[in-house]
C-alpha positions in Angstrom: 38.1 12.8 -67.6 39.3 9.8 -65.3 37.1 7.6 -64.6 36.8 6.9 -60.5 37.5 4.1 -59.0 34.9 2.3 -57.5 36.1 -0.4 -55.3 33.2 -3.6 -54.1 34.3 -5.8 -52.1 32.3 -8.2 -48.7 32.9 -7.0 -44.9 35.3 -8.6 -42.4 32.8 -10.5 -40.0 34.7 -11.5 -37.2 31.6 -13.2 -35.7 29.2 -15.8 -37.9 25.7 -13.7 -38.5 26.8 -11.0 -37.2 23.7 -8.7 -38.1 20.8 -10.6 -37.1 22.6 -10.7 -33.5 23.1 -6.9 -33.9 19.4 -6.5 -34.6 18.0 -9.0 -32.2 20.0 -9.2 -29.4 22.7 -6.4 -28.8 20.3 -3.3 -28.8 16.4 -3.9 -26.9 15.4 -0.5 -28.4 15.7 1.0 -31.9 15.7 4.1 -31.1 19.8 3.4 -30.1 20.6 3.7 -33.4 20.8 7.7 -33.1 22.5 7.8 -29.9 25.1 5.7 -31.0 25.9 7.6 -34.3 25.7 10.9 -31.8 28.6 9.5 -29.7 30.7 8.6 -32.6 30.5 11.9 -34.0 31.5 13.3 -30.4 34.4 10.7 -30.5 35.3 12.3 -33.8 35.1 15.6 -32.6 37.4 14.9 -29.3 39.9 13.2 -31.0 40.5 15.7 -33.6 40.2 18.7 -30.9 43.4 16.7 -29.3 45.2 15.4 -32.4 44.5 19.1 -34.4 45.7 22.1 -32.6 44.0 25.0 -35.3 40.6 23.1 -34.6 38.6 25.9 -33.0 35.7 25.1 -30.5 33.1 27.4 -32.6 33.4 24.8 -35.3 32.7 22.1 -33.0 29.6 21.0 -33.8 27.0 17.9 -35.1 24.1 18.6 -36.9 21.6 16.1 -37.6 18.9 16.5 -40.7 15.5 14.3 -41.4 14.5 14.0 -45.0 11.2 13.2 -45.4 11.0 12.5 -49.0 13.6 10.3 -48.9 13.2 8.9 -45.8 16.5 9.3 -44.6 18.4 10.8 -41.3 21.5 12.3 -41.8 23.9 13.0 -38.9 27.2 15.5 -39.5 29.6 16.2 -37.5 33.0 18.2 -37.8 35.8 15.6 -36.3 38.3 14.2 -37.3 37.1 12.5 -40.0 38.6 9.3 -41.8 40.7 8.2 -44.7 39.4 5.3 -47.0 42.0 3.3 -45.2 40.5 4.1 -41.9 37.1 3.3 -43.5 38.0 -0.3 -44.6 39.6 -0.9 -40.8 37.1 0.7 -38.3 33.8 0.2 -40.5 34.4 -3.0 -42.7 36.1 -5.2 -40.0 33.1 -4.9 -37.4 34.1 -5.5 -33.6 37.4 -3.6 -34.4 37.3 -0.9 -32.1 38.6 2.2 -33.2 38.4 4.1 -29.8 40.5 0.8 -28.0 43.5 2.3 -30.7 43.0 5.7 -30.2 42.8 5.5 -26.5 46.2 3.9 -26.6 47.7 6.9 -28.2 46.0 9.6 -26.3 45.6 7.6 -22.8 45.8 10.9 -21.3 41.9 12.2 -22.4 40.6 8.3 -23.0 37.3 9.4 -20.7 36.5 11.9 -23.7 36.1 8.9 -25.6 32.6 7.7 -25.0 32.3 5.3 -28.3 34.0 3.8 -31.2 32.9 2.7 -34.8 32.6 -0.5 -34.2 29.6 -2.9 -33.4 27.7 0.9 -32.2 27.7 1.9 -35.5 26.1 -1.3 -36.9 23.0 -0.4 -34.7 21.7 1.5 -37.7 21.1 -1.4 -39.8 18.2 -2.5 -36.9 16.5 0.5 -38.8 18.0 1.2 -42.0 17.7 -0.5 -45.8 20.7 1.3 -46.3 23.6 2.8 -44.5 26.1 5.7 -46.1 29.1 7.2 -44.8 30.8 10.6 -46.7 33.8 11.7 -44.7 37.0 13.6 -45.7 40.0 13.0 -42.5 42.1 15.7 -41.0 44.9 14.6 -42.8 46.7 17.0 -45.2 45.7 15.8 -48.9 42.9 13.8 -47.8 40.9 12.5 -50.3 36.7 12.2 -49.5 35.9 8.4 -49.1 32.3 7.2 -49.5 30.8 3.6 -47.9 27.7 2.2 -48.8 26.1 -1.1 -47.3 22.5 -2.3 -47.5 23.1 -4.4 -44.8 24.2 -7.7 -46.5 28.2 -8.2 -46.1 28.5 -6.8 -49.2 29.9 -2.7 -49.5 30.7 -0.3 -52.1 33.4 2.3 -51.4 34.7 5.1 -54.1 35.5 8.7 -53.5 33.6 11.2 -51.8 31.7 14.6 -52.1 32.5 16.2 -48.4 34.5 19.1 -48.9 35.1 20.2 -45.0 36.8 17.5 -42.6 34.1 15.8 -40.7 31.7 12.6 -41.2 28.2 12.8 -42.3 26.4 9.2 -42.0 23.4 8.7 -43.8 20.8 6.2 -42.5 17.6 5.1 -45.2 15.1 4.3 -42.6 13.3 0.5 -43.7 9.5 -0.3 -44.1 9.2 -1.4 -40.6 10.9 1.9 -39.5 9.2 5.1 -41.0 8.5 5.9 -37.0 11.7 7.8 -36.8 10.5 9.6 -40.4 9.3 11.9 -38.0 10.7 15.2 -36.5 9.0 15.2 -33.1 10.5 11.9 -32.8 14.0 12.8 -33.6 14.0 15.5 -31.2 12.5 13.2 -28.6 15.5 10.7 -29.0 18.1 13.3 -29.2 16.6 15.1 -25.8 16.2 11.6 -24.4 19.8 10.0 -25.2 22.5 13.1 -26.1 20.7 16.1 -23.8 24.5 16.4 -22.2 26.7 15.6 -25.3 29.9 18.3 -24.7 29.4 19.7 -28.1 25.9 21.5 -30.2 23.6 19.2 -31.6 21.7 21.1 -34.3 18.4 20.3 -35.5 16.0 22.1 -37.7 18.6 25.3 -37.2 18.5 24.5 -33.1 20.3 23.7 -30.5 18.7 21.1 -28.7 20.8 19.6 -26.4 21.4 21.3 -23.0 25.5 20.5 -23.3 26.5 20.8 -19.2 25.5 18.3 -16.9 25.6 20.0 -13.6 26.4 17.2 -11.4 30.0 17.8 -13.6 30.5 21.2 -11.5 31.5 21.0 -7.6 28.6 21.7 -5.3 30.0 24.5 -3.9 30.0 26.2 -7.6 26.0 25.8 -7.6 23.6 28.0 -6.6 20.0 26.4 -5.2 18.6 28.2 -8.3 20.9 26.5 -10.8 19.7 23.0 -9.3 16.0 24.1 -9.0 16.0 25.1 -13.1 18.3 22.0 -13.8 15.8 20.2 -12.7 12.9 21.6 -14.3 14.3 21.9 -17.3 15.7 18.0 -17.4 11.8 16.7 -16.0 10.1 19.2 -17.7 8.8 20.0 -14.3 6.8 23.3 -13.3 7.1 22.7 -9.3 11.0 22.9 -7.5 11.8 20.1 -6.1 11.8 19.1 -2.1 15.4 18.6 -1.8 19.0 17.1 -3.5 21.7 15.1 -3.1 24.6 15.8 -5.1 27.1 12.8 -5.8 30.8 13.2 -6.2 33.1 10.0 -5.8 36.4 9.4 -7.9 37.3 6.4 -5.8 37.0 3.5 -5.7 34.9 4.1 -8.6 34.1 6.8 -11.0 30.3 8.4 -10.5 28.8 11.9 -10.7 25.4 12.6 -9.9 22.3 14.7 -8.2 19.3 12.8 -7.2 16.4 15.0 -6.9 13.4 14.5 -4.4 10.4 15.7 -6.1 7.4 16.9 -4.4 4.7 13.5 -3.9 1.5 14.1 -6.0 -1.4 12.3 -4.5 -0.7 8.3 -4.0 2.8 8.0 -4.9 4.1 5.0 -7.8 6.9 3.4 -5.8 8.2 1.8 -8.7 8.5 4.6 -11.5 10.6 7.1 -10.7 13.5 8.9 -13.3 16.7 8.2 -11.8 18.9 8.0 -15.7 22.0 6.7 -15.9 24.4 8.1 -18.6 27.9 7.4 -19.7 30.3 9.8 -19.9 27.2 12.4 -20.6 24.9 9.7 -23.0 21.9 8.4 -21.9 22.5 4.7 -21.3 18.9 3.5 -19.3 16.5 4.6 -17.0 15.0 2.6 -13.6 17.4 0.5 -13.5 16.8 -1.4 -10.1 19.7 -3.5 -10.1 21.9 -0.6 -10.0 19.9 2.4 -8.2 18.3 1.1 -5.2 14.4 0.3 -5.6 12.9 2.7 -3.1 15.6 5.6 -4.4 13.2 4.6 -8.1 10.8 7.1 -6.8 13.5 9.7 -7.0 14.6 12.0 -10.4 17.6 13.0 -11.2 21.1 11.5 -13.2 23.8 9.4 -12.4 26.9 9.6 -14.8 29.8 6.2 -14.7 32.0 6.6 -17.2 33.1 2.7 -16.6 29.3 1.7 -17.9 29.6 0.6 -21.2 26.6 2.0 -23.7 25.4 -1.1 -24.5 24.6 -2.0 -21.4 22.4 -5.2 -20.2 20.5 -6.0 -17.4 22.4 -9.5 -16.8 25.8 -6.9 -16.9 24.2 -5.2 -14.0 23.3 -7.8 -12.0 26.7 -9.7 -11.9 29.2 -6.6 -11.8 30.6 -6.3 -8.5 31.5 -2.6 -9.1 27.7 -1.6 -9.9 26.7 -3.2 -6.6 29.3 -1.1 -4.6 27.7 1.6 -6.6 24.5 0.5 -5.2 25.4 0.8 -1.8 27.4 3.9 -2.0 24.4 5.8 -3.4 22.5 4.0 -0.1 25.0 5.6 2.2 25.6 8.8 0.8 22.0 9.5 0.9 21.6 8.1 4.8 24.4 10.2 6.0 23.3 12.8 4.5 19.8 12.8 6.2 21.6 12.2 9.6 23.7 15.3 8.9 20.7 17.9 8.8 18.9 15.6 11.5 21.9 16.9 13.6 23.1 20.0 12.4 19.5 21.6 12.0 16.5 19.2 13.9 13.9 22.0 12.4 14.9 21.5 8.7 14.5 17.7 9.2 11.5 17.6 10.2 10.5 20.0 7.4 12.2 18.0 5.0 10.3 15.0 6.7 6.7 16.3 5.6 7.7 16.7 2.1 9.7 13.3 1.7 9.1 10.9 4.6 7.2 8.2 1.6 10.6 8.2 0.2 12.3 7.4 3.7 9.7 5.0 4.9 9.7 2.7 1.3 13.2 2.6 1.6 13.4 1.8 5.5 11.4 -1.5 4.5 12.9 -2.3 1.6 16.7 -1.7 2.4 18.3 -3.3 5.7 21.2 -1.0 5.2 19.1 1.9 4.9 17.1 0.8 7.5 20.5 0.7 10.1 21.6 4.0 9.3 18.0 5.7 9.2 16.5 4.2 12.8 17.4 6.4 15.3 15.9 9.1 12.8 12.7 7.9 12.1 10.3 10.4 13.0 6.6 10.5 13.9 3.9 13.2 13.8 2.4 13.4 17.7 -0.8 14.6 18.4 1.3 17.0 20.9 2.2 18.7 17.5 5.6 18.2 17.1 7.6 15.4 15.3 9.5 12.8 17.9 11.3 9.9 17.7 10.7 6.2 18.6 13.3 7.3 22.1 11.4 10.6 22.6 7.9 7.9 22.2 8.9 5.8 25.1 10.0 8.5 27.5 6.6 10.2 27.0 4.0 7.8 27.0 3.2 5.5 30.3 5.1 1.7 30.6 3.7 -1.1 30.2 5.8 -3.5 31.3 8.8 -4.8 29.0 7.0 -3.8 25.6 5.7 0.0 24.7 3.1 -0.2 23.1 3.1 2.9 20.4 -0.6 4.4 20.1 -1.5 6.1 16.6 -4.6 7.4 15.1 -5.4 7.5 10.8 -7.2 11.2 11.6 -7.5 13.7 13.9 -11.3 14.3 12.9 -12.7 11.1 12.3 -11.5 9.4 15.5 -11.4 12.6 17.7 -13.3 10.4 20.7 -10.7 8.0 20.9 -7.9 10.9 20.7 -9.9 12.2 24.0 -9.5 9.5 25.9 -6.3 8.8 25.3 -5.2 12.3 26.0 -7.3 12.2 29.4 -5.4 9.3 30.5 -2.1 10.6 29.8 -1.4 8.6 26.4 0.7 10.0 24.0 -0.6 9.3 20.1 1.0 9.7 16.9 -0.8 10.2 13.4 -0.2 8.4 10.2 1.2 10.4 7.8 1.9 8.4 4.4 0.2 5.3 3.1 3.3 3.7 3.7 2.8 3.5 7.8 0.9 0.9 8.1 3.8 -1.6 6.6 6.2 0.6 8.0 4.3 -0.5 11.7 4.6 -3.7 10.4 8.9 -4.0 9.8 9.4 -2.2 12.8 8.1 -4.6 15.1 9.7 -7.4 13.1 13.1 -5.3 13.9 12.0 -4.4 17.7 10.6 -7.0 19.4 10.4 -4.5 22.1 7.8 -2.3 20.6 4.1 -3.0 19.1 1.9 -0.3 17.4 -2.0 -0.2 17.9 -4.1 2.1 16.8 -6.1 4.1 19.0 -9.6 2.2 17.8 -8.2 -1.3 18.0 -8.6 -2.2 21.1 -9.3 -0.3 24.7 -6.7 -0.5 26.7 -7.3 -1.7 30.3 -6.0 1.8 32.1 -8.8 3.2 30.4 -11.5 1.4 32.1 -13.1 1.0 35.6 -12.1 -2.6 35.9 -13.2 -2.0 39.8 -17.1 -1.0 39.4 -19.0 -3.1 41.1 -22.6 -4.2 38.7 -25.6 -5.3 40.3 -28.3 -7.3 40.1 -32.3 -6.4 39.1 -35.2 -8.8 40.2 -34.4 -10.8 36.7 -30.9 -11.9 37.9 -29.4 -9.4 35.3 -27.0 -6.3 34.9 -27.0 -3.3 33.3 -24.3 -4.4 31.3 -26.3 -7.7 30.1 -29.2 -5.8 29.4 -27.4 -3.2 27.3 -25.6 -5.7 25.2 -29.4 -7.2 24.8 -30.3 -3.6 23.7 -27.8 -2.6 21.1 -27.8 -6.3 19.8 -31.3 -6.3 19.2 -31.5 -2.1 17.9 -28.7 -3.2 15.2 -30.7 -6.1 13.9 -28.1 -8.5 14.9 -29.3 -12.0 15.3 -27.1 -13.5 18.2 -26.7 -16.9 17.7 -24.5 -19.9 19.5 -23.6 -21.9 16.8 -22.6 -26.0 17.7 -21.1 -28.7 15.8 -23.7 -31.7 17.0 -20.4 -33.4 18.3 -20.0 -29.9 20.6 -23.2 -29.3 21.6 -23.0 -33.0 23.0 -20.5 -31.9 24.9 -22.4 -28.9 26.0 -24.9 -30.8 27.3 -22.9 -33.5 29.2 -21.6 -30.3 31.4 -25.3 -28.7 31.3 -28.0 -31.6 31.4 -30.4 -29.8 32.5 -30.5 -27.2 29.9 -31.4 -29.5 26.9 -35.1 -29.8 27.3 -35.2 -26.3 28.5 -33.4 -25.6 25.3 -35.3 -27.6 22.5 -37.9 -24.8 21.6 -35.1 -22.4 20.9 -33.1 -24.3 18.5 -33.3 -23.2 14.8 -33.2 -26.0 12.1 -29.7 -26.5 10.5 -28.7 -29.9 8.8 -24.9 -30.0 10.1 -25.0 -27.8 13.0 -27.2 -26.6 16.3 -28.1 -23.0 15.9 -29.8 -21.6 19.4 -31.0 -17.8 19.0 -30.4 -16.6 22.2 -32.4 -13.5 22.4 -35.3 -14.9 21.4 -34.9 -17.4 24.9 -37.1 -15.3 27.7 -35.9 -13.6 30.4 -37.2 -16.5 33.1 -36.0 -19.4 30.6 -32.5 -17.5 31.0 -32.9 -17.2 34.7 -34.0 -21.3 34.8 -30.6 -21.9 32.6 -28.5 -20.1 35.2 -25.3 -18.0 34.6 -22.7 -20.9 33.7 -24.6 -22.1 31.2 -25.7 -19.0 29.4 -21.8 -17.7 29.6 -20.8 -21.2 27.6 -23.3 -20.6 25.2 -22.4 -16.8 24.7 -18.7 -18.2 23.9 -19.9 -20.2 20.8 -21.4 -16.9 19.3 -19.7 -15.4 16.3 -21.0 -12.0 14.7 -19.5 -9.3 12.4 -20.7 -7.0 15.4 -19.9 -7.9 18.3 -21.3 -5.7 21.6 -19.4 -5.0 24.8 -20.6 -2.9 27.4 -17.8 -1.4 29.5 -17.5 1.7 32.0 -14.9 4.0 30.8 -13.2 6.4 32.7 -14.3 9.1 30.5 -18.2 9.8 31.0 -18.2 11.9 28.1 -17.7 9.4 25.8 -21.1 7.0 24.8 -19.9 4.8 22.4 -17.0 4.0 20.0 -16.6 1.2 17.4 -12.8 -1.0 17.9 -11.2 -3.3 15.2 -8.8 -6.2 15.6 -5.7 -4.8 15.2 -4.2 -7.1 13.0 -7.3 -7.4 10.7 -7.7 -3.7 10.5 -3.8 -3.2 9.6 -4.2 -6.2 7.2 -7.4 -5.1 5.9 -5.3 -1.2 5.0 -2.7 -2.8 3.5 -4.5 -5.0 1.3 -6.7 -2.1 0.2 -3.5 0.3 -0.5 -2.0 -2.1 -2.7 -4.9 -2.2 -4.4 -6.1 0.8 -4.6 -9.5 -0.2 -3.5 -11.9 0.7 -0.7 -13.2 -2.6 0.5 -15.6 -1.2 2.5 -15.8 -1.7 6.7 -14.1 -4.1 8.3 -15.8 -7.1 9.6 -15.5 -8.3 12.5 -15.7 -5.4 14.7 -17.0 -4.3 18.4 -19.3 -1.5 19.7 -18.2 -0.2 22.8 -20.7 1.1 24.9 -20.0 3.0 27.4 -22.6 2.6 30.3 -21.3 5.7 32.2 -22.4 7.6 29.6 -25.7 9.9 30.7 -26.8 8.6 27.1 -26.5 5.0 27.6 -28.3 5.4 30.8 -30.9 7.3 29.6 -31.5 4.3 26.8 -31.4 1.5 29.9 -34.1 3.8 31.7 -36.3 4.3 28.6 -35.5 0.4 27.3 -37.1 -0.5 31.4 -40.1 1.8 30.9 -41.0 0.2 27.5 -40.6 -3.5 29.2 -42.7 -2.4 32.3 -45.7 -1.2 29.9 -45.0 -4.3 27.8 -45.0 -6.5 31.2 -48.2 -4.6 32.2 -50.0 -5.7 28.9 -48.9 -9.1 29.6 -50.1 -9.2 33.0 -53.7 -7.8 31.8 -54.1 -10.4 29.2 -52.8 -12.8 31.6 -55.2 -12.4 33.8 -58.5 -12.1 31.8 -57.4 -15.2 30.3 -57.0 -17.1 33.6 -60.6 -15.7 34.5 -62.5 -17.3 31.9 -60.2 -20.5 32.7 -61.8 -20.3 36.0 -65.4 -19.3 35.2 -65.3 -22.5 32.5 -63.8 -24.8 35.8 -67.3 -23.4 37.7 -69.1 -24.8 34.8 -68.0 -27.8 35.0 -67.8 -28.6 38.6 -71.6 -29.0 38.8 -71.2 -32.3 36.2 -68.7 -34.2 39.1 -70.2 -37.3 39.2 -70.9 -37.9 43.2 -70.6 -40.3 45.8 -68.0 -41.0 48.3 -65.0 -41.0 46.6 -66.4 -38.4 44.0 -67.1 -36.2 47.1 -63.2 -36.4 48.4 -62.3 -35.0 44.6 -64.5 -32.3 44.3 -63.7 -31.0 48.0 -59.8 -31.0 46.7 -60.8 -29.4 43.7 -63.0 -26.7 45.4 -59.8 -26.1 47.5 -57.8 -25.7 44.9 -60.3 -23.0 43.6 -59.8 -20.7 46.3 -56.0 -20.8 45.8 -56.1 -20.0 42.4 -58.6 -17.4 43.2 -56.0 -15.8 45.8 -53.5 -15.8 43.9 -55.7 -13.6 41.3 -56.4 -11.4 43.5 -53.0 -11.1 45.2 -51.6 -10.3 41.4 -54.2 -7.7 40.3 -53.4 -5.8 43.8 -49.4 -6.4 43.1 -51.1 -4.6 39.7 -52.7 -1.9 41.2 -50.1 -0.9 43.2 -47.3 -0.7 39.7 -45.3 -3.8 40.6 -46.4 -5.4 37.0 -43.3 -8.1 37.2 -44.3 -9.6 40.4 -48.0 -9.4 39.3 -46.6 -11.5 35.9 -45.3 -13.8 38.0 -48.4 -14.5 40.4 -50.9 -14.5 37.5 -48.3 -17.3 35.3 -48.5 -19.7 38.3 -52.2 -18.8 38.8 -52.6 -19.4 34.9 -50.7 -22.8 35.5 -52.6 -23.5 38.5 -56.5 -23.0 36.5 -55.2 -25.0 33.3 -54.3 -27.9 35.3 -57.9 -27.9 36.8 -59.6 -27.9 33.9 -57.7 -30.3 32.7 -58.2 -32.7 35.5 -62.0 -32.0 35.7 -61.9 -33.1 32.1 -60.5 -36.1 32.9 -62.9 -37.1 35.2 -65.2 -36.1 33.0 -64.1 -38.3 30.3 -63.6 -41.3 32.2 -67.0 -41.3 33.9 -68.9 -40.5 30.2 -70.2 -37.0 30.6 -70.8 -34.9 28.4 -69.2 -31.9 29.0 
């Protein structure tokens, strides 16, 4: 018997070091390897279906097999096979495309070809310690040819044992590799990469690729099951999804598609989605911003270019004209599509608009194009219960000059006060619906300069409040209002303080003289700034300072609560707590992003409402409590001026006498029955329930007795007695 001829010989390398760059740099992920020998064993399969006319479809087929004791993935197919000749060309002189010389014979089907032995084929060595290829051509008296490479430049080729026309590639995984020794691995890849190869893909005596991509079938050839169970099966999805877009252009580029809208679970990611992109029916990449648009990542679904090569980068994407007019077409389709059922069928928009409007709204801020076509369609939940648009807003809700002013609410339950009074006074209100609203608000008023939003517990607006009622004044030269503030301040534990640089409160002072030794007992000890409390200043210290100065000290007060007493035009309403609007939208935004609750917002005002029978019971009850206090005051008050006066009889006696002495004691004795008047005057204001008129009396009789008795003392002093 004949010996065979083995032939050795060292690969054609067209570019120095080839392999390190074909490890390295050509393919990011390994698990390429396997998709690329998938497409060349389609490739084979096509070209022999068109170059062999008794080559039936049933024996169309690639079958791949994973030995485990070896270590080794083996992937057969039934094309066209190749010749030793063929061999030495396509394999051994790598970046010879094979495809580029088919396709210039058969120019005709050159979209069936989606790959060529060439640099693909060389991906296995990223995994492999050694790489063999058994095929047996088409050709009448073909002969088997067998390569072998362990991944140096050197090969062995000699005859081979494949005894049907076809191509079986054996890859011996590496050390670094025995993660694809693993058969829920292979069948991950293969689902991942070749789901929609045109011909079976057998594995472990399966089928496990689902062959038809549907976006390759006209729309009107689909049933809304077929796109529901396309979906599920492609996701691995148990719900149906909210809605489609099916994609069909052939100029001025190639692309097929369906994007799917799924249904939002919870907080939605904005920036993982599963929009694939495939080439000519193989897996290529996935989330690919620089060709799907970002706020169409939260989408699902596929998008099929042929023109994409396999190997595609992200640099490729970014500089191809073409895959930016792709970009935009996707953009536009989905747009127009939106405006048609916003016109054709107003109901099953805004259905659509419950399920989807995150979608919408990400990609109204993050897409000026999107954001052109879209506008006019933007729709908002009113608390009328329907869904209007920004036009339908403004002819609702009352003008306000030049700019509407667009009032929403977070919740119907929690803010259900302020959604009362706005609907009272003829405001119409929107709710948030998404997470997304608040920046939404935000890009909208950068786009209309026309329009602001507010939210209905950011600030009162003016038509809701008697700005006409007339307050008046109670023998303490203060209002209802002032007293209130005083109240809630005080019931909140809320220290209000005026707070001065020393250079300001100079300043202060130059404008109120008179108020700095009035002042000096009420200021706290700070080293770098003047820190008056000003509710721990009396009533008649605050009556001595006068109105102007008490309103300039009130406007260097800062709190995280700050207390306004207003009379709203709805009784019903006591109180209600308002937020900055910008802080508050700032202070949502911040905590969306991440996910956090940072707890409530500081600063923010309590609004009391001092038409409120509440509020005015409080004002009542709060004067009761100060009369009885005032009456305790008054009744200390005036024992203690008694024994000032019984100790001043005491003394009198110890006068020393004479003329002048005579004149003094006459005075002082006068002065006695004053003081003693105005006792009894107070304890009859006393009697009769008048206890701050009494306070008053009995304080100037107290002044009145201590300056006696301090004179007397004097005298006393001066002239040596002993008292």
């Amino acid at each position: 018997m004949a010996e065979k001829k083995i032939e050795k010989g060292s690969l054609s390398i067209h570019t120095e070091n080839i392999f390190p760059i074909i490890k390295q740099w050509l393919y990011s992920e390994h698990d390429i390897f396997l998709r690329e020998l998938i497409s060349n064993a389609v490739d084979a399969i096509n070209k022999r279906k068109y170059a062999d006319p008794e080559f039936k479809e049933e024996d169309m087929k690639i079958e791949v097999k994973l030995d485990t004791k070896k270590n080794a993935i083996e992937v057969s197919d039934t094309g066209i096979g190749m010749t030793a000749e063929e061999i030495k060309k396509y394999i051994n002189q790598i970046a010879f495309s094979g495809a580029e010389e088919f396709v210039s014979k058969f120019k005709d089907v050159q979209n069936s070809i989606i790959g060529h032995f060439g640099l693909g084929f060389y991906s296995t060595f990223m995994v492999a310690k050694k790489v063999t290829i058994d095929s047996l051509s088409y050709l009448p008296d073909s002969v088997p040819a067998y390569w072998e490479c362990d991944g140096s430049t050197d090969y062995i080729m000699k005859e081979g044992k494949r005894k049907n026309v076809g191509t079986t590639v054996t890859v011996y995984l590496n050390e670094d590799s025995l993660i694809y020794a693993d058969e829920g691995k292979i069948q991950e890849i293969l689902e991942k990469y070749c789901n929609f190869t045109p011909w079976p893909i057998m594995f472990k005596g399966k089928q496990v690729n689902m062959k038809e991509a549907l976006w390759n079938r006209r729309p009107q050839e689909i049933t809304e099951e077929e796109y529901k169970e396309f979906y599920k099966k492609l996701f691995h999805d148990w719900e149906d999804p909210v809605f489609w877009i099916h994609l069909n252009v052939d100029f001025p580029f190639n692309l097929k598609g369906i994007l799917y809208f799924p249904k939002l679970r919870n907080e939605p990611d904005f920036f993982k989605g599963e929009v694939k992109l495939y080439c000519n029916n193989v897996f290529v990449a996935d989330n690919l911003e620089e060709l799907i648009p970002e706020f169409l990542l939260l989408l699902k679904g596929g998008i099929d270019i042929p023109d994409i090569p396999l190997n595609v980068s992200r640099s490729f994407l970014q500089n191809d004209a073409q895959v930016q007019k792709i970009s935009r077409y996707i953009v536009k389709k989905v747009a127009d599509r939106f405006n048609e059922i916003f016109k054709e069928d107003r109901k099953k928009y805004e259905k659509l608009w419950k399920d989807i409007n995150a979608f919408i709204k990400f990609g109204l801020i993050k897409d000026d194009d999107f954001f052109e076509a879209m506008k006019d369609i933007i729709l908002f939940k009113s608390a009328s219960g329907d869904y209007i648009t920004l036009e339908e807003y403004k002819t609702r809700n009352k003008s306000e000059g030049d700019k509407t002013r667009i009032w929403y609410a977070s919740s119907e339950d929690t803010q259900v006060t302020y959604l009362k009074l706005m609907k009272e006074q003829g405001f119409e209100v929107i709710f948030q619906d998404s997470p997304l609203d608040n920046h939404l608000y935000q890009h909208l008023e950068y786009k209309f300069d026309n329009i602001e939003f507010v939210r209905v517990d950011s600030e009162l607006n003016d038509l809701l409040i008697n700005k006409d009622k007339k307050e008046l004044v109670d023998l303490e030269n203060r209002t209802d209002s002032e007293k209130l503030t005083e109240i809630f301040y005080r019931a909140l534990g809320q220290n209000v303080e005026a707070s001065f640089s020393k250079e300001s409160y100079g300043d202060f002072l130059k404008k109120h003289p008179l108020a700095a030794n009035i002042l000096a007992p009420y200021i706290k000890n700070d080293e770098d700034r003047i820190i008056i409390r000003l509710y721990d200043i009396p009533p008649a210290v605050r009556e001595q300072l006068g109105k102007s100065t008490l309103d300039d000290l009130f406007d260097h007060v800062y709190t995280e609560l700050k207390v306004e007493v207003k009379s709203l035009k709805t009784p019903e309403i006591p109180s209600m707590i308002v937020f900055n609007e910008f802080m508050r939208r700032w202070h949502d935004m911040e905590s969306f992003v991440h996910n956090a609750n940072p707890g409530m917002l500081k600063p923010h005002t309590l609004v009391v409402n001092q038409e409120n029978p509440i509020i005015k019971k409080i004002l009542e009850l709060d004067a009761a409590g100060k009369k009885e206090e005032v009456k305790g005051q008054v009744s200390a008050m005036m024992d203690g001026v008694k024994t000032v006066i019984e100790e001043n009889k005491k003394l009198l006696p110890r006068l020393p006498r004479g003329k002048e002495g005579a004149q003094v004691i006459e005075q002082i004795k006068a002065d006695f029955a004053t003081v003693d008047a105005a006792v009894v005057e107070a304890q009859g204001l006393y009697d009769n329930g008048s206890f701050m008129d009494a306070l008053n009396k009995i304080n100037a009789a107290k002044e009145k007795a201590e300056s006696l008795n301090a004179e007397i003392k004097e005298v006393l002093t001066k002239a040596r007695i002993r008292f």
